[in-house]
Backbone as a printed PyTorch tensor [residue, N CA C, xyz], in Angstrom:
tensor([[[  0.8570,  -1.1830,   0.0000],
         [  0.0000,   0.0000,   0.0000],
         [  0.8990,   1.2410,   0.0000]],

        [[  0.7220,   2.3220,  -0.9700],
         [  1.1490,   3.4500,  -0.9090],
         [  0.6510,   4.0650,   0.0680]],

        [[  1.8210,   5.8040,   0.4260],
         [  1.8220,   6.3260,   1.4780],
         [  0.1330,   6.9240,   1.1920]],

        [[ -0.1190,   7.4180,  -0.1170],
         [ -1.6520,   8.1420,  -0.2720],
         [ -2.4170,   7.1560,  -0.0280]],

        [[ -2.3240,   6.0900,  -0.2180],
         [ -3.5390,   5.3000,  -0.2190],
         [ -3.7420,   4.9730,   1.3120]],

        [[ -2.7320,   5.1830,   2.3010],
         [ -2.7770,   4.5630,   3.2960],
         [ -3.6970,   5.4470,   3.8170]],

        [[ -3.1230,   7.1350,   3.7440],
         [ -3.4250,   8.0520,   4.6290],
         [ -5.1440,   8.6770,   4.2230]],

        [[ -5.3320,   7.6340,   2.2510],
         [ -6.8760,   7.7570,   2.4710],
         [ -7.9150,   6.8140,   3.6950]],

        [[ -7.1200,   5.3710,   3.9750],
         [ -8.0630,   4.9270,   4.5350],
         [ -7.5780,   5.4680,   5.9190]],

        [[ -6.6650,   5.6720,   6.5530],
         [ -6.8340,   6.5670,   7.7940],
         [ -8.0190,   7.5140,   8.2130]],

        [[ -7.7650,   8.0060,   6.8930],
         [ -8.9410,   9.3330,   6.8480],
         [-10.0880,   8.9800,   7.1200]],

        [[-10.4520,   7.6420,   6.4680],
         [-11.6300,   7.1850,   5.9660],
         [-11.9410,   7.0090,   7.6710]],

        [[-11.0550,   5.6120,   8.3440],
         [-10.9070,   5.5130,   9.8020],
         [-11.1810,   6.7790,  10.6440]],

        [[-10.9500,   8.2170,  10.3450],
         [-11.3100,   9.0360,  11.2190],
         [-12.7890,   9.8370,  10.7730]],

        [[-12.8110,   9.1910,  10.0220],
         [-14.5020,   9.9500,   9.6240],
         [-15.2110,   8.9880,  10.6200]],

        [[-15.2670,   7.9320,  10.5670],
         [-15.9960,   7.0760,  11.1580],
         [-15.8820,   7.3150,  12.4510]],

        [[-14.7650,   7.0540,  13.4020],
         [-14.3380,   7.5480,  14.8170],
         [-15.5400,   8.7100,  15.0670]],

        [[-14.8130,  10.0000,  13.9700],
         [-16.0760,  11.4290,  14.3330],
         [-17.2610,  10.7070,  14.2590]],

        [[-17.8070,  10.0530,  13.6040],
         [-19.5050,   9.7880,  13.7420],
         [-19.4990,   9.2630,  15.3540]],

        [[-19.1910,   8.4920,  15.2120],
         [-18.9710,   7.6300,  16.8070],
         [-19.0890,   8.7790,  18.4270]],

        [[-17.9610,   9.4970,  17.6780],
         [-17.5690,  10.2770,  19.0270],
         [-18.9140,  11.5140,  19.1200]],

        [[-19.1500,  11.8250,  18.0000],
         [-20.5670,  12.6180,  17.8970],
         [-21.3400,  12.2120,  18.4400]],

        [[-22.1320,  11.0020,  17.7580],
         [-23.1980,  10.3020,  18.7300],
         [-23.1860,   9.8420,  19.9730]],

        [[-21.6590,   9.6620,  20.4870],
         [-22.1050,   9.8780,  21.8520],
         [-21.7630,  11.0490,  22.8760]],

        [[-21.1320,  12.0050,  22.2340],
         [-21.6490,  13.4960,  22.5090],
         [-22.7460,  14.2890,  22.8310]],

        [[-23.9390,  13.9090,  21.6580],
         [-25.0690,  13.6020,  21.5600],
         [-25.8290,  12.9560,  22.6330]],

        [[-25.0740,  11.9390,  23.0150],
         [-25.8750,  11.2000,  24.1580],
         [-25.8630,  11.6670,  25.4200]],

        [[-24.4080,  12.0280,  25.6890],
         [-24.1260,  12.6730,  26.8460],
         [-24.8850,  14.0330,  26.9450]],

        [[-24.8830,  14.8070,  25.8000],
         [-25.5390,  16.0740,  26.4930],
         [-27.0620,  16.0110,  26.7620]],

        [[-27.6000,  14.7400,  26.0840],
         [-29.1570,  14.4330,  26.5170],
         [-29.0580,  14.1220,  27.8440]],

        [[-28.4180,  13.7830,  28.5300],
         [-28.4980,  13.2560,  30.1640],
         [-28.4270,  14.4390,  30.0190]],

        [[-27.1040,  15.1800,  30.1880],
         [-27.0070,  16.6670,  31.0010],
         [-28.1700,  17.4070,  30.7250]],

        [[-29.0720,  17.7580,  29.9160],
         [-30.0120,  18.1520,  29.3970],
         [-30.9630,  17.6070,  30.7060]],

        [[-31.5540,  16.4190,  30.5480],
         [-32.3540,  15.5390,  31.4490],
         [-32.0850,  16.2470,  33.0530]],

        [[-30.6010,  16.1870,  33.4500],
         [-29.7830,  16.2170,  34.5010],
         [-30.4710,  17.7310,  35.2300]],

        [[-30.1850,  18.2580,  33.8650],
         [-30.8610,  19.8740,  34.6390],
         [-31.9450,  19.9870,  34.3610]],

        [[-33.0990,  19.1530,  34.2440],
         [-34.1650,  19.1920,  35.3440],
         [-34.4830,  19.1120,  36.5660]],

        [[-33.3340,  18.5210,  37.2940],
         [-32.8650,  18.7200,  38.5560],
         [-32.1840,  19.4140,  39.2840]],

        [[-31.8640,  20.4810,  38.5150],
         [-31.2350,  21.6260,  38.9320],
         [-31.5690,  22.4680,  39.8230]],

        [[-31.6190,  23.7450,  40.3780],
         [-32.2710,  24.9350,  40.7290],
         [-31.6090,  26.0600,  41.0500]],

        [[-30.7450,  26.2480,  40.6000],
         [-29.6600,  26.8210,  40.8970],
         [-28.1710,  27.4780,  40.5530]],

        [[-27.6490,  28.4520,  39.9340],
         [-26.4180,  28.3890,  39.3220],
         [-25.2520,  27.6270,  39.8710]],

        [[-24.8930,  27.3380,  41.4250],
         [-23.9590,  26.9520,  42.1170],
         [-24.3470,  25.0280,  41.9690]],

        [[-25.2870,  24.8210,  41.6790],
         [-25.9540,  23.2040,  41.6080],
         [-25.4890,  22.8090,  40.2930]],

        [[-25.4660,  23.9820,  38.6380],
         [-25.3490,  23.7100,  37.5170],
         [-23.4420,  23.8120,  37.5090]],

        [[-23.0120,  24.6850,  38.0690],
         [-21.7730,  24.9410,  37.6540],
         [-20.6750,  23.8220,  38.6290]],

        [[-21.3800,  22.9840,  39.8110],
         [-20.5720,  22.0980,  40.2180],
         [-19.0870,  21.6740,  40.3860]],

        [[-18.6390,  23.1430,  41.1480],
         [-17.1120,  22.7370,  40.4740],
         [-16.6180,  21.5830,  40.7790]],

        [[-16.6830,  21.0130,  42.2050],
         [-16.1530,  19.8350,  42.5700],
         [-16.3730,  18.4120,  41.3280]],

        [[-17.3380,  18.4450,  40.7650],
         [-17.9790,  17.2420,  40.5100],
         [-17.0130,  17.8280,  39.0860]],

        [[-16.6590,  19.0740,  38.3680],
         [-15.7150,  19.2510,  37.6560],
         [-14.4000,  18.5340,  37.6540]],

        [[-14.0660,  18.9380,  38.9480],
         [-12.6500,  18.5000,  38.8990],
         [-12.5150,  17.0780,  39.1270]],

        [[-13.7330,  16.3220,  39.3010],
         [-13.9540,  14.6350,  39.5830],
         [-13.4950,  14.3760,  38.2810]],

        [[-14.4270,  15.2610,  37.3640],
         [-14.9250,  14.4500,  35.7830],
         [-12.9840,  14.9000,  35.0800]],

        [[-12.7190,  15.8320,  35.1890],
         [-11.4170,  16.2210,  34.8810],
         [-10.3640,  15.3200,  35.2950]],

        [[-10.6240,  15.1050,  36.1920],
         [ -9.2580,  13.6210,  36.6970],
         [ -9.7110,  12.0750,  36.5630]],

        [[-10.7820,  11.9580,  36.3840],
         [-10.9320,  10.7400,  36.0430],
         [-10.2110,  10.7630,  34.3310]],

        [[-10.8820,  11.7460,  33.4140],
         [-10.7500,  11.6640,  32.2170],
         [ -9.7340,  11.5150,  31.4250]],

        [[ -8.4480,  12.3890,  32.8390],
         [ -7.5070,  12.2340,  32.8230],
         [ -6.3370,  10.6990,  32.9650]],

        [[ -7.3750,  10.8890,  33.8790],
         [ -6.5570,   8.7920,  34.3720],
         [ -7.1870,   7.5470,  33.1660]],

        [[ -8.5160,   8.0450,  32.2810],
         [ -9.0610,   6.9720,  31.4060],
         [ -7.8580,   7.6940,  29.8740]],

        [[ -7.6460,   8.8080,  30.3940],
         [ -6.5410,   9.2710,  28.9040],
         [ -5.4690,   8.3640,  29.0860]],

        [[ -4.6130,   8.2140,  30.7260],
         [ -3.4580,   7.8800,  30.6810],
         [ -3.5070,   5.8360,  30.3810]],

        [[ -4.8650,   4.8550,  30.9600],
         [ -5.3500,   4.0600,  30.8520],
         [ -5.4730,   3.5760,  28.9410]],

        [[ -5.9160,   4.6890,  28.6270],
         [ -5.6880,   4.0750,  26.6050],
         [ -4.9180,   4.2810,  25.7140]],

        [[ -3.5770,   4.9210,  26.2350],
         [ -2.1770,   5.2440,  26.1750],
         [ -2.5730,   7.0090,  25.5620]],

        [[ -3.0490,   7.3110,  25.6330],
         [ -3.6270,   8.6550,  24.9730],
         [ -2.8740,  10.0950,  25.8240]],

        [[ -2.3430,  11.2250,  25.3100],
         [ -1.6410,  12.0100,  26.4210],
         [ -2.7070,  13.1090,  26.8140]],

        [[ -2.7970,  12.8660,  28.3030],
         [ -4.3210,  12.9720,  29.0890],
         [ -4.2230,  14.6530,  29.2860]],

        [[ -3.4720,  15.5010,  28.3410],
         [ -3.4970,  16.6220,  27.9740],
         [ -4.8980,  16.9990,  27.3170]],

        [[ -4.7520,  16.4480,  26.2410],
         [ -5.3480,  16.3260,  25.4570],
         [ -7.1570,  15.9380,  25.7180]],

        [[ -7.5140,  15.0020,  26.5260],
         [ -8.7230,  14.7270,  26.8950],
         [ -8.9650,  15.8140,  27.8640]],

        [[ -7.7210,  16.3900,  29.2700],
         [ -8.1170,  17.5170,  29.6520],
         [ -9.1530,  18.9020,  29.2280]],

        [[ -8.3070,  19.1310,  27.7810],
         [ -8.4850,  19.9420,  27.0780],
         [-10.4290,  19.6370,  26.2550]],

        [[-10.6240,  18.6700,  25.9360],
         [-11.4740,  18.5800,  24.8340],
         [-12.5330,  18.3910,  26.3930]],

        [[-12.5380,  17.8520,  27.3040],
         [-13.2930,  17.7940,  28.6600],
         [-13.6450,  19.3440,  29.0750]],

        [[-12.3760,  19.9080,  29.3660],
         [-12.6190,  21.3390,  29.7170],
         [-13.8120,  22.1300,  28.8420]],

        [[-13.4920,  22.4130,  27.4900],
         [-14.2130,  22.8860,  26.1040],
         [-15.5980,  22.4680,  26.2410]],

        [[-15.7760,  20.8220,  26.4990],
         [-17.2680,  20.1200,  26.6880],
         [-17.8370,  20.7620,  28.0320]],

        [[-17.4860,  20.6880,  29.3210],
         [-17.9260,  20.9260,  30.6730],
         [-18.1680,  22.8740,  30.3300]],

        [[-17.7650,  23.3620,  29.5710],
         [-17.8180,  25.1430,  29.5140],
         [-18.9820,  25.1520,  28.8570]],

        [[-19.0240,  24.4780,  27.2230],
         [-20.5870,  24.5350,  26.5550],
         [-21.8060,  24.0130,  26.9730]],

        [[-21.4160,  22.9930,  27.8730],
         [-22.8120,  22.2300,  28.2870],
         [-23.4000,  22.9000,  29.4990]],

        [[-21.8550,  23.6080,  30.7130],
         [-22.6290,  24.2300,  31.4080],
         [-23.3330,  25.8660,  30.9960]],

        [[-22.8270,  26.0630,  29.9270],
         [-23.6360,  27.0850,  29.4640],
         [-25.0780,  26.8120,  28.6360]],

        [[-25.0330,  25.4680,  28.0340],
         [-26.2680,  25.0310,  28.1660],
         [-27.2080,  25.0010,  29.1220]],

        [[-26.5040,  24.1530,  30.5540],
         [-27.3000,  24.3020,  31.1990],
         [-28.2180,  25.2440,  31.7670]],

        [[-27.2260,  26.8490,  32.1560],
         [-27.5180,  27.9020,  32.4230],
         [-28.6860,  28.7920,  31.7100]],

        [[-28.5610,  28.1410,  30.2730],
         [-29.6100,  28.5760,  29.2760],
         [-30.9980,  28.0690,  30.1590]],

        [[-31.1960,  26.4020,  29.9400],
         [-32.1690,  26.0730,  30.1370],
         [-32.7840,  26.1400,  31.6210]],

        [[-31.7330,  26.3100,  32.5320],
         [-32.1410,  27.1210,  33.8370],
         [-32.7890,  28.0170,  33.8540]],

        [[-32.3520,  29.2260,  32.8810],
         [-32.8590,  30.4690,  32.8640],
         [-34.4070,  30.5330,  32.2490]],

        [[-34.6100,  29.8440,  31.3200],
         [-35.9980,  29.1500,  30.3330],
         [-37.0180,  29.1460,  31.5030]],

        [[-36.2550,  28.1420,  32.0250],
         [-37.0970,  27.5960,  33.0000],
         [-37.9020,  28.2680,  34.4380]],

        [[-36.5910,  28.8420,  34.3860],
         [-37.0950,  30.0640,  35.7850],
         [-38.2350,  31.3140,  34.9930]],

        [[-37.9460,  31.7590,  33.8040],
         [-38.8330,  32.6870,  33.0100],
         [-40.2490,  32.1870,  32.7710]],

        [[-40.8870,  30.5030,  32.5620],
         [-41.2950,  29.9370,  32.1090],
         [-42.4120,  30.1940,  33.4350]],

        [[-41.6170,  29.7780,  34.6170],
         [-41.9290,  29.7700,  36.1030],
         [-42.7540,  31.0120,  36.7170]],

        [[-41.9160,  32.4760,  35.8780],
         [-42.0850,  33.9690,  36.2890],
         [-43.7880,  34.0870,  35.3140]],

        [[-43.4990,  33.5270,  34.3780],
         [-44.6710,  33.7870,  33.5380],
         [-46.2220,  33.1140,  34.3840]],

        [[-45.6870,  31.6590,  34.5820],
         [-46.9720,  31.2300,  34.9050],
         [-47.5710,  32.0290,  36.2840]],

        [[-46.6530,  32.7380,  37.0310],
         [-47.0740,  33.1110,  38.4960],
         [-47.8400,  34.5720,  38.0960]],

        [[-47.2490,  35.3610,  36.9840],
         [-48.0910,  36.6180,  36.5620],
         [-49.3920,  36.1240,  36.0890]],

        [[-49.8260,  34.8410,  35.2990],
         [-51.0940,  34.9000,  34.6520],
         [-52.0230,  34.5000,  35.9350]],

        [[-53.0490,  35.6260,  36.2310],
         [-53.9650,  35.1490,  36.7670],
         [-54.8030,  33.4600,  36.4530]],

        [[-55.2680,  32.5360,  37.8810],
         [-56.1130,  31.5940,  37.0110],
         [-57.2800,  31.9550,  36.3340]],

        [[-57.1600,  31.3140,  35.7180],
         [-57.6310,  31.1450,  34.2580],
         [-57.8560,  31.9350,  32.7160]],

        [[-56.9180,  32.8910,  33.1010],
         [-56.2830,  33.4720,  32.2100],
         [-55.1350,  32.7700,  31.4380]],

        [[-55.2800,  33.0750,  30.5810],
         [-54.3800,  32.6620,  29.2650],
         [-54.4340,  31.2760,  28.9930]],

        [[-55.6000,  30.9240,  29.5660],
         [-55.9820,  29.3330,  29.0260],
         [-56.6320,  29.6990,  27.4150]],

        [[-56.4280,  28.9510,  26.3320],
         [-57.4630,  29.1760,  24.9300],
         [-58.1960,  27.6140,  24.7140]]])
């Protein structure tokens, strides 16, 4: 096998990986999603402790698949910043959602 041909099916190998690692990206942020329905709170969503759990484990499953646990640091950090700003979103939804129903008198704004 030539060097191009090799580094097409590599390629090919990392397209597939991305689908993989997507869908369960995907999966994970549906829990977290789920998760903050149990929320109530900014200090409950932003969890630092339970941060620095998920950060050193991820770290020790980087150093566990020979992988340099820099690197999972990094792509962990990036994930735990967007999702908790997800969360914060749908916190906020939720609390507005909350503000609304307490202004409508009953049985107002029923159709």
């Amino acid at each position: 096998m030539t060097g191009p041909e090799r580094i097409d099916e590599l390629r090919v190998s990392i397209d597939a990986l991305d689908r993989q690692i997507i869908t369960l990206l995907a999966q994970r942020t549906s829990v977290v999603r789920e998760l903050t329905e149990f929320k109530n709170d900014e200090e409950t969503v932003r969890s630092p402790g339970r941060v620095a759990h998920v950060i050193e484990k991820v770290r020790r499953l980087a150093v566990e698949e020979g992988m340099p646990p820099g690197i999972a640091e990094s792509v962990y950090r990036t994930l735990i910043t967007e999702l908790t700003d997800l969360q914060m979103e749908l916190l906020a939804e939720r609390r507005a959602a909350a503000a609304r129903r307490e202004k409508t008198p009953a049985g107002e704004g029923a159709a």
